[in-house]
C-alpha positions in Angstrom: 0.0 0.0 0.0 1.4 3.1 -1.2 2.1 5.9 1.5 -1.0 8.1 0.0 -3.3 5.2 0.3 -2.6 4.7 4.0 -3.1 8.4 5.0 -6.2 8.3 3.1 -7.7 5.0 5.0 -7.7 6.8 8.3 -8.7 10.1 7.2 -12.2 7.7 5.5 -12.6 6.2 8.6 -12.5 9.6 9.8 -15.6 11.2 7.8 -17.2 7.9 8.2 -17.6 8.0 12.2 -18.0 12.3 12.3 -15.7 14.8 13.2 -12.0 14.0 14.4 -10.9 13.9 17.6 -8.0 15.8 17.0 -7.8 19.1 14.8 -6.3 18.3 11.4 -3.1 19.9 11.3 -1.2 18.0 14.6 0.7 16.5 14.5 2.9 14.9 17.8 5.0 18.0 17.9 2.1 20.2 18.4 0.2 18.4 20.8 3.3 18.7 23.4 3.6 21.7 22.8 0.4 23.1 23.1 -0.1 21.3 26.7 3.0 21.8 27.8 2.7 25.5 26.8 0.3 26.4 29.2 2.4 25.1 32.2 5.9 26.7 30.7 4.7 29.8 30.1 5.9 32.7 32.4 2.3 34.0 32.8 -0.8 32.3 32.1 -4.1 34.9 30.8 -5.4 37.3 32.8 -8.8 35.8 32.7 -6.9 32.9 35.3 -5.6 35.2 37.4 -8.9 37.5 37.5 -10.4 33.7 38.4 -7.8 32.6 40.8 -8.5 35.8 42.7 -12.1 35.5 43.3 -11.7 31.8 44.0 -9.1 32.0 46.7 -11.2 35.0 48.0 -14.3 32.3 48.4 -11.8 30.3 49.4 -10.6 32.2 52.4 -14.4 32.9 53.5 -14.7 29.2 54.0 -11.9 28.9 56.4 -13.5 31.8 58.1 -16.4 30.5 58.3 -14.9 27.1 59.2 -12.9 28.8 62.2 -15.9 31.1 63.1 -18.2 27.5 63.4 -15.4 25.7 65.8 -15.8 28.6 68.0 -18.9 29.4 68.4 -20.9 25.9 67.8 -23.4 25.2 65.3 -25.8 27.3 66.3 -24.6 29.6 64.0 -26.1 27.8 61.4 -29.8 27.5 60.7 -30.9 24.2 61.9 -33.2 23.8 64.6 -35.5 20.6 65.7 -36.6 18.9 63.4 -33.7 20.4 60.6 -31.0 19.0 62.2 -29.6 18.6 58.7 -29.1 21.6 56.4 -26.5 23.0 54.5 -23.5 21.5 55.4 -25.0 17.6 54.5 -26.7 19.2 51.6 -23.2 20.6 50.2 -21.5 16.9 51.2 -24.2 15.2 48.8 -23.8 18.0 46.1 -19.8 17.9 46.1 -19.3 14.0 46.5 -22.3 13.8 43.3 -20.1 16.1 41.5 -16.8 14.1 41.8 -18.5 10.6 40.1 -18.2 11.7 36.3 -14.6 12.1 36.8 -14.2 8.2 37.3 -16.9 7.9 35.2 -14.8 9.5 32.6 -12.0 7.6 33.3 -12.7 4.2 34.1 -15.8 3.2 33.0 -15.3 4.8 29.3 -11.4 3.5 29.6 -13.3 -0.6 30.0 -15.4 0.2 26.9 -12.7 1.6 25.1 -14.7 5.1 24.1 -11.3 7.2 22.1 -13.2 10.0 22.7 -12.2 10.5 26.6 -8.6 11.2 25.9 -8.6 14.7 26.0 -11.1 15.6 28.9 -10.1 12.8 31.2 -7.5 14.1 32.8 -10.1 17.3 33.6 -12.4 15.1 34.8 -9.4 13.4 36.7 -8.6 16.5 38.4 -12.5 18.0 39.5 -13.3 14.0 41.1 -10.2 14.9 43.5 -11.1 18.2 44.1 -14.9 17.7 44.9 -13.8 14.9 47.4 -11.9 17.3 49.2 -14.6 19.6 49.2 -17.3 16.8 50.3 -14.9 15.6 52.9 -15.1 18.9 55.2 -18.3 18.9 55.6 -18.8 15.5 57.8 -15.8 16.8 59.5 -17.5 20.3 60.6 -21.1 18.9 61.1 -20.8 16.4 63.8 -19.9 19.8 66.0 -16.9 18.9 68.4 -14.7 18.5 65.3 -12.0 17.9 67.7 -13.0 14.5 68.5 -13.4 12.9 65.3 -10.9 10.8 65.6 -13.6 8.1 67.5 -15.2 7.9 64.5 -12.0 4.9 63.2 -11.3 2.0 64.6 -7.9 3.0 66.8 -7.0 2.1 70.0 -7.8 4.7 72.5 -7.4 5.5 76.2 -11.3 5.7 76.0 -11.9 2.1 75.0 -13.7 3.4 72.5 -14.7 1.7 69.3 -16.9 3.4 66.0 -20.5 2.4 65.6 -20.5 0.6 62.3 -23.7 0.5 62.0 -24.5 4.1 62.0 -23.9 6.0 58.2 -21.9 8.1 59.3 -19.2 5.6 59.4 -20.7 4.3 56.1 -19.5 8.0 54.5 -15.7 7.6 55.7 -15.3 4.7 54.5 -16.4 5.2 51.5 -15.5 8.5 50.8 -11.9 7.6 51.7 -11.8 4.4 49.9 -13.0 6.5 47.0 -10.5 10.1 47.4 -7.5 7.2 47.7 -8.4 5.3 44.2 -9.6 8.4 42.8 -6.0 10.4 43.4 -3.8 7.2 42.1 -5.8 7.2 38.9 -5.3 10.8 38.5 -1.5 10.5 39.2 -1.2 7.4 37.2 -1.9 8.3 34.3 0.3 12.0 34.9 3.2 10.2 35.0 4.2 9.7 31.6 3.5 13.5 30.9 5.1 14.7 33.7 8.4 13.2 32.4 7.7 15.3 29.3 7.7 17.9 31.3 10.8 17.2 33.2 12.8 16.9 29.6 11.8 20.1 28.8 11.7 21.6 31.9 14.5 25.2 32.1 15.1 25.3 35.6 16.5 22.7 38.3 13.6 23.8 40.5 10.9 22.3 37.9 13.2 19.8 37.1 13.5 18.2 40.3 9.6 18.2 41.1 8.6 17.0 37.7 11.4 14.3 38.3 10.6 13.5 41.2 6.7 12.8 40.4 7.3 11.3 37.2 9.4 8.3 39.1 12.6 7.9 36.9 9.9 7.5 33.7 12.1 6.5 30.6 9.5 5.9 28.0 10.7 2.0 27.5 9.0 -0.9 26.2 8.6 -2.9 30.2 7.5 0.7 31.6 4.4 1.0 28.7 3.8 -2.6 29.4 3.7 -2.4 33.6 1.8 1.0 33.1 -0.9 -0.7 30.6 -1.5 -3.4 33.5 -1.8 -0.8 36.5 -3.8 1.5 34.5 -6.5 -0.8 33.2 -6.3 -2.7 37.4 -6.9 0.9 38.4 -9.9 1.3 36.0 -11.3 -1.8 36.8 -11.0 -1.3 40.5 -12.5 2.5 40.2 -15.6 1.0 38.4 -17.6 -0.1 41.4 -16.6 2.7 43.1 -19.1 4.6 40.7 -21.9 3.1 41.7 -20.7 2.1 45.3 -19.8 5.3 46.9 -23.1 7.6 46.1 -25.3 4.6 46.9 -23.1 4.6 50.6 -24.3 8.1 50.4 -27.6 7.3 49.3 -28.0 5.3 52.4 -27.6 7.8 54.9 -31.2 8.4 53.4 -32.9 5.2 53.2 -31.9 3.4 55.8 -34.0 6.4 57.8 -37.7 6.3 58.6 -38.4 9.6 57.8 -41.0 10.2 55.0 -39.8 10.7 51.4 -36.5 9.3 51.9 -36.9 5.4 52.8 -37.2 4.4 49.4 -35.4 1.5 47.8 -35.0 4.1 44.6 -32.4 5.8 46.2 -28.7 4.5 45.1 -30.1 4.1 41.4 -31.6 7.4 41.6 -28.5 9.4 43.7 -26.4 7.3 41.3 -27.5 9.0 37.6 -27.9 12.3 39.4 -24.4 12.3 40.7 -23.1 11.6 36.8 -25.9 14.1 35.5 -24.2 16.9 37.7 -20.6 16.1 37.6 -20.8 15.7 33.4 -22.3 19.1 33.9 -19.7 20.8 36.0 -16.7 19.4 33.7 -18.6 20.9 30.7 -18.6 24.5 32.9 -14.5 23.8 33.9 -13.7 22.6 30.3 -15.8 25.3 28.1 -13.5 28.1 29.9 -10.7 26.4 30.0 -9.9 25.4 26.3 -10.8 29.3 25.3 -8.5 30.5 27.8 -5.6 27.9 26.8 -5.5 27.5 23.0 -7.2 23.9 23.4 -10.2 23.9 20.8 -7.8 21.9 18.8 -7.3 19.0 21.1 -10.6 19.1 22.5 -13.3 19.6 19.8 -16.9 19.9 19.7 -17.1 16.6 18.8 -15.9 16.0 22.7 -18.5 18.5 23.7 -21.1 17.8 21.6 -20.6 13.5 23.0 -21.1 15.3 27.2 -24.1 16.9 26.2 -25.9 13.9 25.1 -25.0 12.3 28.2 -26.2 15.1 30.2 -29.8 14.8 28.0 -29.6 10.8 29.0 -28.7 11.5 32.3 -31.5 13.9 33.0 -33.8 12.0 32.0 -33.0 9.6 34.1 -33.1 11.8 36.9 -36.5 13.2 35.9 -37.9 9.6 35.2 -36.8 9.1 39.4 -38.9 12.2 40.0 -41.8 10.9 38.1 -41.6 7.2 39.9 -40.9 8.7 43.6 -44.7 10.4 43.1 -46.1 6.9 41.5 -44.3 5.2 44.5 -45.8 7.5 46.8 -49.5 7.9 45.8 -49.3 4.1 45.3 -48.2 3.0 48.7 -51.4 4.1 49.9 -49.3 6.0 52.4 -51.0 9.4 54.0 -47.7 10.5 55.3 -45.8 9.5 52.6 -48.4 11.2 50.0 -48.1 14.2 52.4 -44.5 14.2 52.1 -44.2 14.8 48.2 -47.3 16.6 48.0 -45.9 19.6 50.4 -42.6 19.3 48.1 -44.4 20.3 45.4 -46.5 22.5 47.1 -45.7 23.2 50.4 -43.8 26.2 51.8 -40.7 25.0 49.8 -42.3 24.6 46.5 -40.2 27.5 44.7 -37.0 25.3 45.5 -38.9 21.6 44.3 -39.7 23.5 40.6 -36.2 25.1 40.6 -35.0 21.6 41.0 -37.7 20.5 37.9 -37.0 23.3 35.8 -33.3 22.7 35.9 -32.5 19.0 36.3 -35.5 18.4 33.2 -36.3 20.6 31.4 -33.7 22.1 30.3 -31.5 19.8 29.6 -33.7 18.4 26.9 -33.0 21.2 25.1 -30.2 19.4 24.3 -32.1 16.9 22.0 -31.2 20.0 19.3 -27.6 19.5 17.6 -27.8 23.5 17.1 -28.0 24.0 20.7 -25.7 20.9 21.5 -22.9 22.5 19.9 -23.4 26.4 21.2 -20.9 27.8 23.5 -23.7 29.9 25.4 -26.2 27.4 25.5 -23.7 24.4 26.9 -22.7 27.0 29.9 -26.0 27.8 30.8 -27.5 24.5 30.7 -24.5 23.4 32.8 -24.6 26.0 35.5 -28.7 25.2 35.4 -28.0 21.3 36.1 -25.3 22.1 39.0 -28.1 24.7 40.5 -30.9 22.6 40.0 -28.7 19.1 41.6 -27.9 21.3 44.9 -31.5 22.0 45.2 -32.3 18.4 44.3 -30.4 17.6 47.6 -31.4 20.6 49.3 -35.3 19.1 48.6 -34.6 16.0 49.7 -33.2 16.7 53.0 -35.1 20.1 54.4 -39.1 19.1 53.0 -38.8 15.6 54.4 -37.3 16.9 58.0 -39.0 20.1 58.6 -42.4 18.2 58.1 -42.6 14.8 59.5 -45.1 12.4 61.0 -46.2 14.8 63.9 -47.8 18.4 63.0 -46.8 19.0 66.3 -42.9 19.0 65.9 -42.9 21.0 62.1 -40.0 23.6 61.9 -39.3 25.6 58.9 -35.4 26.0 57.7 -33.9 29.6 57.1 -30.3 29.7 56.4 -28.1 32.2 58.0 -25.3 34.2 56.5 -23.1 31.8 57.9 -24.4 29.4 55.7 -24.8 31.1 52.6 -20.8 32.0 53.1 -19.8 28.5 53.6 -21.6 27.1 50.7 -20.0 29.8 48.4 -16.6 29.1 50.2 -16.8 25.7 49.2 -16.7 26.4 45.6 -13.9 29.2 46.1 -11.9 26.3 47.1 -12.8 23.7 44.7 -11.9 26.5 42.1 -9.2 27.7 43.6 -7.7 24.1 44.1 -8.5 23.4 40.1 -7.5 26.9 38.7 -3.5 25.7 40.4 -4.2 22.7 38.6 -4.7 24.4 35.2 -1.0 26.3 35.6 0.7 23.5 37.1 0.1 20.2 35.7 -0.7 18.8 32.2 -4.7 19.3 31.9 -4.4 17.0 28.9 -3.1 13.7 28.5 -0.3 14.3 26.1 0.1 10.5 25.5 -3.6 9.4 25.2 -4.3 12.1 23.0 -1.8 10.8 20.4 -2.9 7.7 20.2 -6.3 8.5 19.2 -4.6 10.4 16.1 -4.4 8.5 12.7 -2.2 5.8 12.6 -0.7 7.0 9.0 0.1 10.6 10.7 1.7 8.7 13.8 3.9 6.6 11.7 5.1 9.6 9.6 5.7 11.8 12.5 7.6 9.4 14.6 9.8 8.4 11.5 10.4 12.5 10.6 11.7 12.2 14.9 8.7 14.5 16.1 8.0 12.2 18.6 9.4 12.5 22.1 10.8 9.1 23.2 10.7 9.5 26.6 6.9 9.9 27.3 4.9 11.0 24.3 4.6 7.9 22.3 1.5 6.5 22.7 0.7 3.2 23.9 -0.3 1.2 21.1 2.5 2.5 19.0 5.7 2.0 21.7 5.2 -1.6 21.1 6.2 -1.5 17.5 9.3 -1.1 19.0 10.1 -4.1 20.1 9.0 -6.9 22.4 7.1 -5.7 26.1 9.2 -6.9 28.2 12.6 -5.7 26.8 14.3 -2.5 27.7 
């Protein structure tokens, strides 16, 4: 086959499946440069650093708020008797929901071998890690005598004390841990053969040391590709069931409860696509910005876009087909009280947050069942920032309604956040932006090495031949073992 023929089978393959997934034009040269651009350059744009400054603004109110909380008790936040719950288990849901497309993304995608994940995984990656970390404060501040939490694992203590393992609170640590721990060494597996790109082309011995040190003496050879291949794919098959695990752990903190409108055997399923339907939305809202500010519209397309949207429209449904069967369930139970409890969502004293939640989480989303409106910039933000409004009032529902009007008339309370808690909730996203926005300068926000090897083979061949490629960590996977055999050096 003549050297014209082969380019031309890739590029057929190409039209025949819809757009590329890489910009014609790059080659393996420009795709290392163009990621490792953003972290080289002296400065990043001055929309980051208008963003980072906000953010770490938020960011800072949180700790205040944090610190003000420790010192004066929870009293300073609105819950009473009945709420016990409010904000702070509300924004635990919201910001461990958010974190599940990442692995979704990452794992699930990796298994089913979908090409088109390369270049927003490691975005993805990054937001899992930094909603856990976000999610985790909040069981840490609510239990009030933060100081003692330590009780809560199973260590020896002068108190002979031992954790209730029965109660769901221990449920959440153990989950949430288990998941933060395989979430971060997916993240920083797959970094490593970039960030040995990085330390080859890194100026100074400062940058040179760190990316060394992380990258863990990476040489690019034949046995590395074929240990990473193994680890990677262990890692994605062990993060799998942590996708449906961990939010259906959360789920239970719910259901396991006798409190109308949550003990429901709906709930994992249901928490579950919401948690996917929310975090595909917030990596649309990180990733929309992010390849405008950072010359990435090559690397990731609207092809990339255009594939989240539709799983935000499948998503939603989902959700909204939960909404729909929670009322069914509930009018066909038979059950006054549990009747009661979804009609006063709907029409109760919180009904302006229940049809927020409705207008946001479905209907609007299926506005995404038009291609026009799947592929506009405008429309993909504001759909996004609808979902991610309308999934912390999906939790906010579910928690306030259900505890501020329960089995005895007698013992109804109504919920009013304080200032305290507003600040705290919009702490908690100066941090997770803050946290992501360092991300952005410092670390590769694409996967150099996964996004070649989604390019056509023909280009590959051609560019690695003409010695574009960078031997030590850009090659990617598929290709390094033309090279010779796995398990030689």
């Amino acid at each position: 086959m003549s050297r014209s023929t082969a380019e031309a089978v890739p590029a057929l393959d190409e039209r025949i499946r819809g757009e590329p997934l890489v910009a014609q034009g790059e080659t393996l040269a420009s795709v290392t440069e163009t990621v490792c651009r953003i972290v080289e350059k002296p400065h990043p744009p001055r929309a980051w650093y208008v963003a980072f400054g906000i953010s770490a603004m938020l960011a800072g109110l949180l700790f205040a708020m944090v610190g003000y909380l420790l010192l004066e008790g929870t009293g300073v936040w609105g819950i009473n008797v009945p709420v016990g719950w409010g904000f702070d288990i509300t924004n635990f849901v919201f910001w461990v929901g958010i974190g599940h497309a990442g692995t979704l993304i990452s794992a699930i995608l990796f298994l089913f071998r979908q090409k088109w994940r390369t270049s927003i995984n490691r975005f993805a990656e990054a937001m899992t890690i930094f909603a856990v970390v976000c999610a985790g404060l909040f069981p840490a501040i609510h239990v009030g005598r933060a100081w003692v939490e330590y009780w809560m694992f199973p260590i020896p203590n002068n108190l002979s004390m031992w954790p209730n393992f029965r109660s769901p609170l221990l449920w959440d640590v153990f989950a949430v841990s288990t998941y933060m721990i395989v979430s971060l060494l997916f993240w920083y597996m797959g970094m490593i053969p970039d960030l040995a790109t990085l330390r080859d082309r890194a100026r100074t011995p400062l940058r040179r040391f760190f990316y060394g040190f992380f990258s863990l003496g990476w040489r690019g050879s034949n046995r590395q590709w074929h240990r990473y291949e193994r680890a990677y794919l262990l890692l994605a098959a062990l993060a799998t069931p942590l996708v449906l695990s961990v939010h259906s752990v959360v789920s239970f903190d719910f259901a396991v409860s006798l409190v109308p409108g949550w003990h429901a055997t709906i709930f994992p399923p249901y928490f579950v696509a919401g948690a996917i339907f929310g975090g595909f939305a917030m990596v649309l809202l990180l990733i929309v910005p992010s390849r405008e500010w950072f010359g990435l519209k090559n690397l990731i397309t609207m092809r990339h876009l255009e594939n989240m949207t539709k799983i935000v429209l499948a998503t939603g449904s989902m959700v909204g087909y939960a909404y729909l069967i929670e009322i069914f369930i509930a009018w066909y139970s038979g059950n006054a009280v549990e009747r009661f409890a979804f009609s006063n969502r709907a029409f109760g004293p919180y009904a302006w947050a229940f049809w927020t939640m409705v207008s946001c989480n479905v209907l609007l989303p299926q506005l995404f069942w038009f291609k026009r409106l799947r592929r506009s910039i405008p429309a993909i933000l504001f759909i996004a920032v609808a979902v991610n409004i309308g999934m912390w009032f999906e939790r906010y529902v579910i928690i306030v309604t259900s505890l501020s009007r329960d089995f005895l008339p007698s013992s109804w309370g109504h919920f009013t956040p304080t200032w305290v808690d507003l600040c705290t909730l919009l702490g908690s996203f100066g941090l997770f932006f803050t946290l992501f926005l360092l991300f952005l300068r410092f670390l590769p926000i694409v996967a150099i090495a996964e996004v070649k090897s989604v390019m056509p083979d023909a280009k590959l061949d051609r560019d690695v031949h003409h010695g574009q490629g960078d031997y030590h960590g850009d090659i990617p996977r598929q290709h390094e073992r033309q090279f010779g055999d796995p398990e030689a050096d």
